[in-house]
C-alpha positions in Angstrom: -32.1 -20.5 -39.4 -33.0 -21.0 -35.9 -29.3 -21.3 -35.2 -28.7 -18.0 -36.7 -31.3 -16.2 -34.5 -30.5 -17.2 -31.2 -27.1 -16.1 -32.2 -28.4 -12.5 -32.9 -30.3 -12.4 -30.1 -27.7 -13.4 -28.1 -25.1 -11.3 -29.7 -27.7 -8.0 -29.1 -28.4 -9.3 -25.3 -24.5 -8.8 -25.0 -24.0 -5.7 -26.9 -27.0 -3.8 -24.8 -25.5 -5.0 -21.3 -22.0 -3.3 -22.7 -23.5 -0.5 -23.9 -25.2 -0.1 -20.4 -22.3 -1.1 -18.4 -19.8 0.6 -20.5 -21.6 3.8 -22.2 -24.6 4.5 -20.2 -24.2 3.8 -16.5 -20.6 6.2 -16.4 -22.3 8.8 -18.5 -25.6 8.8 -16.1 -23.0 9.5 -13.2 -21.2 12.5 -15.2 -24.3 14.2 -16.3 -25.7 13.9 -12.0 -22.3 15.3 -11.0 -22.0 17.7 -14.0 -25.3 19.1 -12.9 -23.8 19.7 -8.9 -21.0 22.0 -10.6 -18.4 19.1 -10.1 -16.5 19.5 -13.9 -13.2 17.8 -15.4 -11.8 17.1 -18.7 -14.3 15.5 -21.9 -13.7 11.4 -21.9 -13.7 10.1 -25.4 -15.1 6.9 -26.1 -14.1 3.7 -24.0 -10.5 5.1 -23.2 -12.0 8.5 -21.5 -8.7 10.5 -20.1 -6.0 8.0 -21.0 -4.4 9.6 -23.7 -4.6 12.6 -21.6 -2.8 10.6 -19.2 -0.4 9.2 -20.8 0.7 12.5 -22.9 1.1 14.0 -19.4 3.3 11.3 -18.3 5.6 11.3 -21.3 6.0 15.0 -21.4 6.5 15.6 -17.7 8.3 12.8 -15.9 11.9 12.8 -15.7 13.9 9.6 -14.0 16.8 12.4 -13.0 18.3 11.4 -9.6 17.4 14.0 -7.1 20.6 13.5 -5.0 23.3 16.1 -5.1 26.3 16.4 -2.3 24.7 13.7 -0.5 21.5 15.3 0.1 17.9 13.9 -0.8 15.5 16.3 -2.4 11.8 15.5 -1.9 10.2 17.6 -4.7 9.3 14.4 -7.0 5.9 13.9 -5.8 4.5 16.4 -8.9 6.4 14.6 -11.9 4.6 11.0 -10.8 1.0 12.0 -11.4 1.3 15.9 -13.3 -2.7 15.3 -14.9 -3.7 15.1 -11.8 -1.7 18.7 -10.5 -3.0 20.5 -14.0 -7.0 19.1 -13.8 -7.2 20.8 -10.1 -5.4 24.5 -11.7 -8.1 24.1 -14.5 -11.0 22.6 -12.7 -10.7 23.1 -8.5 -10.1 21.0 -5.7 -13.1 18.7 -6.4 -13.5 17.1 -10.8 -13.9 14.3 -12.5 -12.2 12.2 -14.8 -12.2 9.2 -16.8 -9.5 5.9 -16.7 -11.3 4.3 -19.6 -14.7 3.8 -18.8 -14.0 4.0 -15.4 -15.6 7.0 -14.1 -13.5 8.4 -10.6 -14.2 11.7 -8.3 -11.5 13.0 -7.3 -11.7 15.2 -3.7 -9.0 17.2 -2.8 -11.5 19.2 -0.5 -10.2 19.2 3.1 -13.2 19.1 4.4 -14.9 16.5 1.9 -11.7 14.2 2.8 -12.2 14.4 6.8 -15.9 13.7 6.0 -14.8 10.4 4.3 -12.3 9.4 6.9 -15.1 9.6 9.9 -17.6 8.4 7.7 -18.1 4.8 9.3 -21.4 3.9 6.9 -21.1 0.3 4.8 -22.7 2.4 1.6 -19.0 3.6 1.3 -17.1 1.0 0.6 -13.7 0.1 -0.8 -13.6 0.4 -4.7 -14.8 -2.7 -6.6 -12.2 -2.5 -8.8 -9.5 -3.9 -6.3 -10.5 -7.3 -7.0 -12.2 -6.7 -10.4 -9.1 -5.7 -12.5 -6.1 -6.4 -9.4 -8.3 -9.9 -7.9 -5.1 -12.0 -8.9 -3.1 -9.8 -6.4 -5.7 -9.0 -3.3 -8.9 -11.6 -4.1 -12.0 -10.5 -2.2 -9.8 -10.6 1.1 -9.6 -7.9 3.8 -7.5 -5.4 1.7 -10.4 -5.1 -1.6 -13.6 -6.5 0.1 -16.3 -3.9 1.3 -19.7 -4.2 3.5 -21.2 -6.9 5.4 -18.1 -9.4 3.7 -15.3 -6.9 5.2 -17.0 -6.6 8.1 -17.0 -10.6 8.5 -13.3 -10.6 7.4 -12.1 -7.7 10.1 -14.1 -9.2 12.9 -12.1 -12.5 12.6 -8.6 -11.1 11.8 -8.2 -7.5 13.6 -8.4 -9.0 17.2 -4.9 -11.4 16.3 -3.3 -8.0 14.8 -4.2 -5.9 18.3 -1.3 -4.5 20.1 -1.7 -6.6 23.0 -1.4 -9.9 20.5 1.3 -8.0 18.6 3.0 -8.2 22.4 2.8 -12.2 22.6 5.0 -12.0 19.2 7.6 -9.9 20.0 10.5 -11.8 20.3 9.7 -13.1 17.1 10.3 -9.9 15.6 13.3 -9.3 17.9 14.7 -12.3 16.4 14.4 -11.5 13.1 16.4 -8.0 13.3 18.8 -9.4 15.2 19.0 -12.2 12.4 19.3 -9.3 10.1 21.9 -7.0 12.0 24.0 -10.4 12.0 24.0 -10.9 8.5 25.0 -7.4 7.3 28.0 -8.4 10.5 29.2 -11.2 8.9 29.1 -9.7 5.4 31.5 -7.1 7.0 33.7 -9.2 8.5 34.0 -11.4 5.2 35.0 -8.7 3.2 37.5 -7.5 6.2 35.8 -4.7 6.0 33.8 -1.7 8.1 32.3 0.3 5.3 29.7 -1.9 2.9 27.5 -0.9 -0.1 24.2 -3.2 0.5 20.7 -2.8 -1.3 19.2 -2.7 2.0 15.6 -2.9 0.5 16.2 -6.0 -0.5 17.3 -7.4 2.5 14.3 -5.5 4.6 12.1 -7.6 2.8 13.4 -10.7 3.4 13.5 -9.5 7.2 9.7 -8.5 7.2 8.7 -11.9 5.2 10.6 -14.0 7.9 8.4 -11.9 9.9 5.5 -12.6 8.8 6.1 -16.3 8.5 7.0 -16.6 12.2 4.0 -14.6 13.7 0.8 -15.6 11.2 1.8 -18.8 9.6 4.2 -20.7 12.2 7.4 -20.9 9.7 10.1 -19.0 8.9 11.2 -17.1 5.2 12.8 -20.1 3.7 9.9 -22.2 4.0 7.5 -19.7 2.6 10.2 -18.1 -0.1 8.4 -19.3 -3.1 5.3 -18.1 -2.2 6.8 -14.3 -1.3 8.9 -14.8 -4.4 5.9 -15.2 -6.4 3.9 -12.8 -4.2 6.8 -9.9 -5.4 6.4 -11.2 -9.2 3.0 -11.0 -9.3 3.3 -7.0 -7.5 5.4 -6.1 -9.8 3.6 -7.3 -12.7 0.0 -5.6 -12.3 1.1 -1.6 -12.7 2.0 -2.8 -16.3 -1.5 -2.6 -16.6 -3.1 -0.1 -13.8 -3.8 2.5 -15.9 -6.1 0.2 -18.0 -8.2 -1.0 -15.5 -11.1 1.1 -16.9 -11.0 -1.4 -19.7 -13.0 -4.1 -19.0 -12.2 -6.3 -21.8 -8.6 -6.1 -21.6 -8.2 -7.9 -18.4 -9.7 -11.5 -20.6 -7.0 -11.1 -23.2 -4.3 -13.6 -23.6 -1.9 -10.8 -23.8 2.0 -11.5 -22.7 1.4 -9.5 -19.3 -1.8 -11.6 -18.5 -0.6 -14.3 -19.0 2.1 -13.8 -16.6 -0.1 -13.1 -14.1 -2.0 -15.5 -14.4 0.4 -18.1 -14.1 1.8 -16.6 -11.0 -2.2 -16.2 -9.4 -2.3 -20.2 -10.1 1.1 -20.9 -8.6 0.6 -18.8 -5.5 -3.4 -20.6 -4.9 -1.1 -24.0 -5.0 1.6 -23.2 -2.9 -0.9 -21.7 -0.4 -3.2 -24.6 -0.5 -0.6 -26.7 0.2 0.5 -24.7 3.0 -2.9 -24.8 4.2 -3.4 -28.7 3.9 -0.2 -29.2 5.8 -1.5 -27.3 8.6 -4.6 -29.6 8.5 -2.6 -32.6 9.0 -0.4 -31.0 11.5 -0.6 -30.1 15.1 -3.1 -27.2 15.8 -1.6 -23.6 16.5 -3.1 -20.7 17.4 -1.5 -18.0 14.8 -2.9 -15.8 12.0 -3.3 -19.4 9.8 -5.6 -21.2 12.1 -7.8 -17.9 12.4 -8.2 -18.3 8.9 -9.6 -21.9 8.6 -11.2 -21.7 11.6 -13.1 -18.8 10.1 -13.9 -20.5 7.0 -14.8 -23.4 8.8 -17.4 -21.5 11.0 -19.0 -19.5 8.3 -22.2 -20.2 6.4 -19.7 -20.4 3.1 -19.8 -22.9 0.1 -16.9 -25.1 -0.2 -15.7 -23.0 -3.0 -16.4 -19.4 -1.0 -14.4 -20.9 1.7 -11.3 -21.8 0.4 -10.9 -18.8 -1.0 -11.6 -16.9 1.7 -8.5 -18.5 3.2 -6.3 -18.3 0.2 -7.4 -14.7 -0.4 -6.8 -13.2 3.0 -3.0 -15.6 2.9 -2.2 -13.3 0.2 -3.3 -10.1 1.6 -0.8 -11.2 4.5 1.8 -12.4 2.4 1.7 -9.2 0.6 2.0 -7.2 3.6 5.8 -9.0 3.6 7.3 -7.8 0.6 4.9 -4.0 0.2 4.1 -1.6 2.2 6.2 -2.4 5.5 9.6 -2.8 3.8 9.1 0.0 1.5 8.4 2.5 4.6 11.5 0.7 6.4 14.0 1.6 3.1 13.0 5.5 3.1 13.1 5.7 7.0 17.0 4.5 6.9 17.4 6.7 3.7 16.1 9.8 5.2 18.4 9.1 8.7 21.3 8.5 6.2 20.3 11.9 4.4 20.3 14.0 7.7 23.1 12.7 9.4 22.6 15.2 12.3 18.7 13.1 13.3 20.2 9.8 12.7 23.0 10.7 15.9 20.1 12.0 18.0 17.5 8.9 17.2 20.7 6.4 17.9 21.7 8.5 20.9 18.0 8.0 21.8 18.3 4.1 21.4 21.2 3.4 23.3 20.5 5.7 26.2 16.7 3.5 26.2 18.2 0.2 25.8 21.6 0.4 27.1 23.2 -2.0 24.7 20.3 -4.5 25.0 17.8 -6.0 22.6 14.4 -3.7 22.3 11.9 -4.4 24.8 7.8 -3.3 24.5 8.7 -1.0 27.2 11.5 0.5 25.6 10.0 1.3 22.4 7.3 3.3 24.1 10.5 5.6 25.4 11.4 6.5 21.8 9.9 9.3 20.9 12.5 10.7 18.8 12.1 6.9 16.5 8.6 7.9 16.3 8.9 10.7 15.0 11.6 9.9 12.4 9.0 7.4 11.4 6.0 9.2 11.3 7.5 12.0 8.9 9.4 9.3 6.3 5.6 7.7 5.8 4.3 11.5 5.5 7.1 12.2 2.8 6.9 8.9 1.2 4.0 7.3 2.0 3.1 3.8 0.9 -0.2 5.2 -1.4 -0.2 8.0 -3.9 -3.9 8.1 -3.0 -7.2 5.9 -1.6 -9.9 5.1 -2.9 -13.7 4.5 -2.6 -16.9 3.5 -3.9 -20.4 5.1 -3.6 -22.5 1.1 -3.3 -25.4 3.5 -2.9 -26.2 6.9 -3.4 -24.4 8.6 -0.6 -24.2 12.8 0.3 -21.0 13.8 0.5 -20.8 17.9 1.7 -23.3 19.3 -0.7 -22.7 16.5 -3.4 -25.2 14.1 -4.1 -22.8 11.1 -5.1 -24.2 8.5 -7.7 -24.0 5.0 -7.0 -21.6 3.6 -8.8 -19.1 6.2 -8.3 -15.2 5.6 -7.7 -14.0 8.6 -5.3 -10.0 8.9 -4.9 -8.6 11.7 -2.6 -4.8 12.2 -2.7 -2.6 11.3 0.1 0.8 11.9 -1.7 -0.7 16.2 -2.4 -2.6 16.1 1.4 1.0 15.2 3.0 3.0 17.6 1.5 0.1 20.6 1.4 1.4 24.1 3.1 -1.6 24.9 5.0 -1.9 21.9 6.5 2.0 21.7 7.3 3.8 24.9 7.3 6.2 26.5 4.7 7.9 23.8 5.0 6.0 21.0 4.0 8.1 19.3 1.8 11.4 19.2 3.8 12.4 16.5 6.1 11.1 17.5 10.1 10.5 15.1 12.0 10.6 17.9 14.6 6.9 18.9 13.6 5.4 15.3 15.4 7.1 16.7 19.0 3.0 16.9 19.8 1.6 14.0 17.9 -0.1 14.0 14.6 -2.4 16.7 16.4 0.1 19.1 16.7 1.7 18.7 13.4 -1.1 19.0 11.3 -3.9 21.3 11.1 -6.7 18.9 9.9 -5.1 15.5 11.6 -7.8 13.2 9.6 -5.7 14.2 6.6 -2.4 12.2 7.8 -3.2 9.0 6.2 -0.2 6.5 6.5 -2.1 3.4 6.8 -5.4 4.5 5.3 -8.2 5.7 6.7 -11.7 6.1 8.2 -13.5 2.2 8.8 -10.9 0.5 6.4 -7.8 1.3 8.0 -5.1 -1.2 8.0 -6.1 -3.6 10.5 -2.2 -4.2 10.7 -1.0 -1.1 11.7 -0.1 -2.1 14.9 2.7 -4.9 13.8 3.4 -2.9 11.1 4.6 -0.1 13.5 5.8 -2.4 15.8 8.2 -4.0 13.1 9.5 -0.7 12.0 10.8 0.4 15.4 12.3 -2.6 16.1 14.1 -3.1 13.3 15.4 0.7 12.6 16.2 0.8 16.5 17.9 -2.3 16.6 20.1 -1.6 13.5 20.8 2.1 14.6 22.2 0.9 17.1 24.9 -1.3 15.4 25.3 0.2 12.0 25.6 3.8 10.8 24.5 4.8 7.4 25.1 7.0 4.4 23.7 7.4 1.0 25.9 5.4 -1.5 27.2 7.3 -5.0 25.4 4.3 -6.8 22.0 5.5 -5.6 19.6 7.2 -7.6 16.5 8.8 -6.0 13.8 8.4 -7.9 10.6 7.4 -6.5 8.1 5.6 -9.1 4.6 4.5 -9.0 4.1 0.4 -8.4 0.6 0.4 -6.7 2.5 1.3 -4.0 5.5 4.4 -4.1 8.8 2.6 -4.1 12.1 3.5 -5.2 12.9 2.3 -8.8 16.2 1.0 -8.1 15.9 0.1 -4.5 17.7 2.2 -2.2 21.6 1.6 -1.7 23.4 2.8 1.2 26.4 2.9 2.4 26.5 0.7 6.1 29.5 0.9 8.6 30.1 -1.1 12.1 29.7 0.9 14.9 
């Protein structure tokens, strides 16, 4: 008897925290931000706008290549997230809506969207679920932590990711490309050859892991490949559930695709730790690694805390190798081998800079025309479809009172290709329109977000940039490219934008 009623009462304990944490805490928020004016579609119970979602999807998307006679179109940003495009016709720049009980306010507002990006309180923070429903990919590391513990994180790791750092490590990178370059040589020269088909996305990740292995962790690609390997699988792995992370419950299920992932997340925490207890052992080096333990080391953390602080932030880093930076390197080469006429004028660029020789700090700062290239293949196709934040208190954002609690999202993918802030012609390829800087190219120039924005902008934006110059300039100047018949453009949704297929092109010797 007694049995039975501590069972009850425990069974009611739990039911009234779900009812408060799934039915009464999201529906507090809507009714405060119902009452500002802020309106959206009606939720229904614990999936709230996913079948909306999902109808909209099905009904919408086409996988259609968007190549003809060569050329590229760009006009595929609409079919990836067309709820989103019909909620703001129905309901205005500014609504709400529901991804299960997950309840997000969504700003398209200019102003409301500059105000976020200069806003540089700790009450705005990074959304919690990052690392509540995608923790086996980022942790609490850099990329998903908020307040006082991102604050810790950045102070220890953005100094070794500053551009004069990023200086020391150079060569490294220089290496790499060139290590690159050679390969795609010798692959020509074994086929007897001066015209290749290659996947070049694939290769562009092996060329930014190597990278990465060099400059943070003192090795090269093959002796991290298993973690990166893993690193991709596990990437690859969480959109199969990202538009379920409003579902609490889900996440504990031993469901085929959680179980997948959660036999990568334990692989990559071993391979990492082991990496980490070799380094121990070893001979002291002052790289992105030793920052780490040293960190952990210094820091009031448990045992536990401080371990994965390490391993966290390792795959944050690791991550960086095989996301964002390759992706942005693929449609950079595939927008110079759409418009033929820019990739002549950035290669004439490179030569006339380095006159035949490897890239120098110096030299890079002389390419303008690279710049630009680069800046308007991350406007185009940047790495997010949108960013995200969290009201951790009640925060005033233009004249709306914000409830804590509340995930804001504000769309990078629609802010890059809007008219008004870029001209007529907004979603052709121009790289023409950075002659001035971001400044001069876009009206509002908070609202070019390539790496973020506001406090929690990449820390690594410095290498990143740095390893996109080199490598495009360097194989510019050896290679010319053109868009193979076995490519299809069509850009899909994998927490980051990527091409489905990978991006195939056509590479000749010079």
């Amino acid at each position: 008897m007694f049995l039975t009623l501590a069972l009850l009462l425990a069974l009611y304990s739990i039911l009234k925290y779900l009812f408060k944490l799934l039915w009464l805490k999201p529906r507090r928020i809507r009714s405060r931000l119902s009452s500002q004016g802020v309106g959206g579609p009606t939720p229904s119970l614990l999936l709230g706008n996913l079948v909306e979602i999902k109808r909209s999807l099905s009904t919408t998307f086409s996988r259609k290549s968007m190549v003809k006679d060569g050329q590229v179109t760009h006009d595929w940003a609409s079919s990836l997230f067309p709820f989103l495009n019909n909620w703001a016709k129905q309901y205005g720049s500014n609504y709400m809506f529901w991804i299960g009980t997950l309840p997000v306010l969504y700003l398209g507002e200019y102003d409301l969207v500059k105000e976020i990006n200069l806003c540089t309180s700790l009450d705005l923070g990074k959304s919690t679920f990052l690392y509540k429903f995608f923790g086996p990919l980022f942790g609490q590391g850099l990329v998903a932590s908020s307040g006082r513990s991102w604050a810790y994180q950045r102070k220890i790791i953005a100094p070794e990711l500053h551009s004069d750092k990023i200086k020391e490590k150079f060569s490294l990178i220089v290496e790499s490309a060139t290590s690159l370059a050679n390969s795609w040589e010798n692959k020509l020269m074994s086929e007897g050859s001066e015209l290749m088909d290659i996947r070049i996305d694939e290769d562009l990740r092996r060329f930014f892991a190597d990278v990465i292995s060099k400059a943070c962790f003192g090795s090269t690609y093959s002796d991290s490949k298993e973690i990166f390997v893993r690193i991709r699988s596990l990437h690859q792995a969480m959109p199969k559930k990202s538009l379920l992370v409003g579902l609490p419950v889900l996440k504990f299920l031993p469901t085929k695709s959680n179980m997948e992932i959660w036999k990568l997340e334990k692989e990559i925490r071993a391979l990492i730790l082991k990496v980490v207890e070799e380094r121990k052992r070893g001979a002291y080096q002052r790289d992105l690694l030793q920052i780490l333990i040293d960190g952990a080391n210094n820091s009031h953390l448990s045992s536990k805390s401080a371990t994965n602080f390490i391993i966290d932030n390792c795959k944050n880093i690791y991550l960086s190798g095989q996301g964002v930076t390759p992706i942005s390197a693929s449609w950079t080469l595939l927008l110079l081998a759409a418009h033929p006429d820019w990739q002549a004028r950035v290669r004439d660029e490179v030569l006339e800079v380095s006159g035949g020789h490897l890239p120098t700090p110096d030299m890079l700062r002389k390419m303008k025309l690279l710049g630009m290239v680069i800046k308007e293949a991350m406007r185009l196709y940047p790495a997010f479809a949108f960013l995200s934040r969290e009201a951790l208190e009640d925060i005033k954002l233009g004249s709306i009172q914000v409830p804590k609690g509340t995930n804001i999202w504000f769309p990078i993918l629609t802010l890059h290709r809007d008219r008004f802030l870029w001209g007529p012609d907004a979603d052709e390829f121009c790289p023409e329109r950075f002659a001035k800087g971001v400044a001069g190219a876009c009206k509002v120039p908070q609202l070019y977000m390539p790496f973020g924005a506001g406090s929690y902008v990449c820390a690594g934006q410095h290498l990143a940039m740095t390893e996109l110059k080199i490598v495009t300039s360097l194989l510019l100047s050896k290679f010319s490219f053109s868009i193979s018949p076995k490519y299809q453009h069509a850009p899909v949704f994998r927490l980051n934008i990527e091409p489905e297929d990978g991006v195939k092109l056509l590479v000749k010797r010079i």
